[in-house]
N, C-alpha and C positions, 0 to 999 in steps of 0.2 A: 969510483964513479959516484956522482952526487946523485942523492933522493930526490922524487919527484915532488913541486911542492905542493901541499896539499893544504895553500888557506884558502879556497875556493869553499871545500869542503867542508872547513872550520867557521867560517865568516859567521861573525856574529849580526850579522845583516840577512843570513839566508838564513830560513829557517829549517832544521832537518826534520825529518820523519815525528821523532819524538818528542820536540814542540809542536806541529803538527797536529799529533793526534791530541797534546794539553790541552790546547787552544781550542781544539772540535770539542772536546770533555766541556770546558767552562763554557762555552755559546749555548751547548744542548742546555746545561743547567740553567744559564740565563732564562733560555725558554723555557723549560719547564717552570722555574718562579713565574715569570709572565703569566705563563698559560694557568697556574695555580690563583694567582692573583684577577685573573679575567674568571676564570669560573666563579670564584667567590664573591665579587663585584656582580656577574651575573646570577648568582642563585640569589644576591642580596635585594639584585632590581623585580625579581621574578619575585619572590616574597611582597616586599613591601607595593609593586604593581597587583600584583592580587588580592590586597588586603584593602588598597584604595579602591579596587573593583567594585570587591564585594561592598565594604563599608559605608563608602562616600554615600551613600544611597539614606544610609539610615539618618544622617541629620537633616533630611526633609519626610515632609509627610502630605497627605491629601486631606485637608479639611470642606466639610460641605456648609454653606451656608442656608439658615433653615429660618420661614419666620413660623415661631413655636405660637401657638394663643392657649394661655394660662388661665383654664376655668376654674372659677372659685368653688362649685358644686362639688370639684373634687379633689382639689387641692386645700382649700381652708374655709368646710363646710360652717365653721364655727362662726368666721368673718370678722375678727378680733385681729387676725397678722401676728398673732403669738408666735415666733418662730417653735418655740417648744409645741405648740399642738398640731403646727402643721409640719414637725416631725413624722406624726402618723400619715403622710402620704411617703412611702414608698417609693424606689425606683421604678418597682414594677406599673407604677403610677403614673408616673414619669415618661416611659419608654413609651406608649402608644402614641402622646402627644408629639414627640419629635415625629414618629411614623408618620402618623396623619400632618400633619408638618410638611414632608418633603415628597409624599404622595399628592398633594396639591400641588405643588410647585411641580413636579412632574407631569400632573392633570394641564396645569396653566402650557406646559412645554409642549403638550399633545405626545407624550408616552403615556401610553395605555394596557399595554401587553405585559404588563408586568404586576406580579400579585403583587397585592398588599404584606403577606412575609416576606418575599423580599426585596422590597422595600427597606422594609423596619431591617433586615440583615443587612442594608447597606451601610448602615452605621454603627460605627463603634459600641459594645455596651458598657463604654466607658462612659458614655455620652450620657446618660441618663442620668449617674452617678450627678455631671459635673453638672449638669441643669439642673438638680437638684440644690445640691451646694448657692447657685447662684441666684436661686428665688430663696433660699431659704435667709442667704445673707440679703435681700432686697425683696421681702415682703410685697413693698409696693406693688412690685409689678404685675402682680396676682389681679386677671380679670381682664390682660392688655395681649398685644399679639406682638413678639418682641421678636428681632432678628438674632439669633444664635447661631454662633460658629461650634462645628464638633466637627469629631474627629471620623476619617471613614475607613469602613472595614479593611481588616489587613487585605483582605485578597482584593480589592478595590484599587486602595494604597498599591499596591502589588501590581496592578495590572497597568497605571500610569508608571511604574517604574521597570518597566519591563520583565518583570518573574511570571506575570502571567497574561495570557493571551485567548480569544477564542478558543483555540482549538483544546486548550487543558481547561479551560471552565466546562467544555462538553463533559469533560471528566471527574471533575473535582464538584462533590456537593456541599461543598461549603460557597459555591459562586456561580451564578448561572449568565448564559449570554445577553437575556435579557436584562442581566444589572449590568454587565458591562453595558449595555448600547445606553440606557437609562445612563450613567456615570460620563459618557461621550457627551450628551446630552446636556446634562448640568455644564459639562465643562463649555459645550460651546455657551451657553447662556450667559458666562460669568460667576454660579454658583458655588462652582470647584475649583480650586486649583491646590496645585502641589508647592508647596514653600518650603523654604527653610525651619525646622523644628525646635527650638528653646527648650520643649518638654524633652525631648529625647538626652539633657544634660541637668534639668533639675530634678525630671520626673520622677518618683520612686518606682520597682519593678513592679509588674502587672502578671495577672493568671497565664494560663497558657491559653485562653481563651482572646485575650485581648493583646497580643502582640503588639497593635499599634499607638499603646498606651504604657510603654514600658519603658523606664528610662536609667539613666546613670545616680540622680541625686542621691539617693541614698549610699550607693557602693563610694560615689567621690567622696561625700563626707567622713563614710567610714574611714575609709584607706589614709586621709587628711588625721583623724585624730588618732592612729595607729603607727603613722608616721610621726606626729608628733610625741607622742609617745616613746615611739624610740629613740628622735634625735636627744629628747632631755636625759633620757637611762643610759645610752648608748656613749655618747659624746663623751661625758665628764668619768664614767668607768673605766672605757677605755682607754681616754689619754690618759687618765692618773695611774691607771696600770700599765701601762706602758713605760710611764716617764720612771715609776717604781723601779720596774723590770730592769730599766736600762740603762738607768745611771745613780741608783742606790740598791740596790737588792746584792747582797753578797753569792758568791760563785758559789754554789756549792749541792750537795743532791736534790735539796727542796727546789730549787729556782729551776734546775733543769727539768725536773718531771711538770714545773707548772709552764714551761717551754714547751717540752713535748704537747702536753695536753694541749695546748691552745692550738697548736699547727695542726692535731688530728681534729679539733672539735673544727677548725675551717674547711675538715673535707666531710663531715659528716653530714647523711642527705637530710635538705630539708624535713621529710618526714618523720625525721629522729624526734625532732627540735617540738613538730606538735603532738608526738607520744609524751615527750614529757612535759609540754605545757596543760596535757589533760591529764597527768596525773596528779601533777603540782597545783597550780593554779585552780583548776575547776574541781576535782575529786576530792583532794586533800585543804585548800585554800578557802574553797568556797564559793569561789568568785562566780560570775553569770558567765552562761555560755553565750557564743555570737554577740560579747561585746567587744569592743576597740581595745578597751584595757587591757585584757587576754593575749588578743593579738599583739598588741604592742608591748606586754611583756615576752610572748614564744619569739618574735623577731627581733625583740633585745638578744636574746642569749643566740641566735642565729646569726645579728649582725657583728656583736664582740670580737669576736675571732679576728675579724677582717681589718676592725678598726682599729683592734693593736697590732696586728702584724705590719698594717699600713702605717702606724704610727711610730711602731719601734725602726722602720725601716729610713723614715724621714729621720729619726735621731740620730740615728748613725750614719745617716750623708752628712751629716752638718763636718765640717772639721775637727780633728780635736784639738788646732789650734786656737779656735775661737774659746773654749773650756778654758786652755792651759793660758790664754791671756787676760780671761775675766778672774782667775783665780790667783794669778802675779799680781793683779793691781790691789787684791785684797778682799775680794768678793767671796763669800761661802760658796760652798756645794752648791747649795739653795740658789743663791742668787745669781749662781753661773746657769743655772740650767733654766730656771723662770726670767729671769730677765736678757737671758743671749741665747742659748741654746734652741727655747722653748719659740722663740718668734721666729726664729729662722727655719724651725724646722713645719710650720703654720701652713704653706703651700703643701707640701704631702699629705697632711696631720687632715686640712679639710677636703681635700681630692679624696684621699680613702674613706672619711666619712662619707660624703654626697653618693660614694660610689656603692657604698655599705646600704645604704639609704635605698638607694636605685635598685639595688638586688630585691632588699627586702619588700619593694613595693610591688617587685614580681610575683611574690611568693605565692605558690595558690593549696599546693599539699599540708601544712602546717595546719592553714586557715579553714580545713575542711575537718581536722579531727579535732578544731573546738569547737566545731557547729556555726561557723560564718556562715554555712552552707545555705542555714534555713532562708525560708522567704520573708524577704522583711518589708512593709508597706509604709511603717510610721518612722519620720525622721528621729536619730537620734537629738536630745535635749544639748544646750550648748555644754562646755566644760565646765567645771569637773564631771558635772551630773549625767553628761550623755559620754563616757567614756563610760558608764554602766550599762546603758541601753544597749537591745540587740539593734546591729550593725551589720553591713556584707562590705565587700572591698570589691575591689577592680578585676583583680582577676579571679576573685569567685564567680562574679557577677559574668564572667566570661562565660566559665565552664558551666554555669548554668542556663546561661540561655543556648548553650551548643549543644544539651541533653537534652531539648525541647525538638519536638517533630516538627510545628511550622518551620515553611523556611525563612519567615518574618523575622525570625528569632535568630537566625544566623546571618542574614543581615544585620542584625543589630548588637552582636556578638563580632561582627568585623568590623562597628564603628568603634566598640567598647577597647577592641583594640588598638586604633587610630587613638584614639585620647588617650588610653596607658602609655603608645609608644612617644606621645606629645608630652606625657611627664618625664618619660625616662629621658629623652632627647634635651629638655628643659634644664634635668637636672644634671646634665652632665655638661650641658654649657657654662653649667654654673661650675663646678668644677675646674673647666679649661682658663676659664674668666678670673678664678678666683686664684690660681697657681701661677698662670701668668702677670698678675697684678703683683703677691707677694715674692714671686720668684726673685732669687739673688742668684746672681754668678761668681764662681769664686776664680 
């Protein structure tokens, strides 16, 4: 008797149980990538939406315009205009005449309910500083009633940017309701308004008093000649150790433990790198603390690591027929590897640098245990001479304005961050820019 036949059951057209449940296996994984990839697209929007939240805020400020009258009785009793003698006025000099200044213009407005301190707390005590500075370099104007722009109090600032409102000035004695309705006031007049801020990227850092006089200048500049710093150290050590390593160094126990060692010193935590740039460099070298130089040599030996492992990795994608035919035709070692090797392997070689670069331009644990930390007000001198002055960087200048109690400070600690993440984004374009240009396919 014949069997029954069973290619119904066989058919490679139907699918049985046990492709079935394969095929349910890979869809779930499907979606779980998906779903992994959609959270981390969304923690990334959630991030960088909150940072332009808070941030975006700090590259504008509230300035009040004020016309100041500059008496000679007590600014340059002498009446010579010697800026040197009329040194001897003071800010504290200074500061009542903005008050009485913008307490008129308030009188002219018909706000009256409002003392005369606060008043004078409506404005920055930056302000006095910079009207000083500006009669001092224009003498002339000693004796005239001149129109000046300064800058207004954070919590002012603050309350046109919405941190602060009525009901928390009932609370807070650093701002009362009557400076708010007085600052309403100005603004319908014309005398106020909130603009985009220039100082908040040249400025240098300010007290904890003066929040809205505190800026980026000095931390850019640093981070700029600590960056340079490392591209000149960094660049040329590492490719050359590299090209050593990888296509002359003989096999043998020395090469491997200087192997080993470079792949641990790539995992070793930044704050290894500024224990020993304060022992070396500052304790034992001599060198000044909180300057660039420093820095830029602890994130030399930070960024090395990266720069040869990215580097020896490009040399060994190159072929080794491109070697085995520059060395047929008659060419040395030497000139197989600098003249063929060495360009073709140029797209990796500058991606792992910029990207070396990028790292080190995060770094903020290093740059706190050789004293970046301090407070710096005077810009560094150009190079060579200002790779000795104290200096801060970007992302010190971060964690120091986010240890500050205002919350002017943290605002301006979420811009500091929008600009760092504008160099990191910058320099990784250049990166992509730069790999794609040199890339070769083989």
């Amino acid at each position: 008797m014949t069997a029954p036949s069973t290619a119904a059951s066989t058919s490679i057209m139907v699918a049985d149980a046990r492709t079935l449940k394969r095929n349910a296996a890979e869809k779930r994984f499907r979606a779980y990538g998906l779903a992994a990839i959609f959270a981390g697209l969304l923690a990334l929007v959630l991030l960088v939406g909150s940072i332009l939240n808070n941030g975006a805020s700090a590259f504008k400020q509230t300035f009040i315009q004020i016309d100041v009258t500059l008496p000679e009785n007590k600014l340059d009793k002498s009446g010579v205009r010697d800026p040197e003698v009329m040194k001897k006025a003071t800010t504290v000099t200074y500061a009542p005449l903005l008050r009485d200044g913008l307490m008129a213009k308030l009188e002219e407005l018909g706000v009256t309910d409002i003392e005369k301190k606060e008043v004078g707390n409506m404005i920055s005590k930056e302000a006095a500083a910079q009207l000083r500075n500006h009669v001092l370099a224009n003498p002339n104007l000693i004796g005239q009633t001149i129109p000046f722009e300064v800058l207004a109090n954070g919590r002012i600032d603050g309350f046109f940017k919405g941190r602060v409102d009525f009901a928390s000035a009932e609370l807070d004695k650093n701002v009362s309701p009557a400076q708010l309705n007085a600052a309403l006031a100005l603004e319908d007049a014309g005398a106020l308004e909130t603009r985009f801020n220039i100082g908040f990227l040249t400025a240098p850092d300010a007290s904890d008093q003066r929040p809205e006089a505190a800026g980026l200048g000095v931390a850019i500049l640093g981070s700029l000649y600590m960056m340079g710093v490392v591209l000149l150290l960094a660049l040329p050590i590492g490719v050359t150790a590299s090209i050593y390593l990888e296509e002359f160094a003989p096999t043998n126990r020395w090469t491997d433990l200087i192997e080993v060692n470079i792949s641990n010193l790539a995992a070793v935590p930044s704050i290894v790198f500024g224990i020993l740039g304060l022992a070396i460099f500052i304790n034992f070298a001599g060198l000044p603390q909180s300057a660039p130089i420093v820095g830029g040599l602890v994130l030399t030996l930070m960024t090395l690591p990266t720069i040869i492992i990215a580097t020896r990795v490009s040399l060994k994608s190159v072929p080794p027929s491109i070697r085995d035919a520059a060395l047929g035709v008659g060419a040395s070692k030497m000139q197989a590897v600098f003249h063929h090797v060495l360009p073709l392997a140029a797209p990796g070689i500058l991606t792992g640098t910029i990207i070396g670069l990028a790292q080190a331009l995060g770094e903020t644990a290093p740059l706190l245990l050789i004293g970046m930390v301090a407070f710096v007000r005077e810009y560094p001198a150009g190079p060579p001479e200002g790779l000795f002055d104290p200096a801060t960087a970007l992302p010190v200048q971060i964690y120091n304005w986010t240890q500050r109690a205002d919350p002017a400070f943290v605002e301006r600690a979420s811009g500091a961050i929008i600009i760092l993440l504008l160099f990191l984004i910058v320099m990784n374009a250049i990166a992509v820019m730069l790999r794609r240009r040199f890339e070769r396919r083989w």
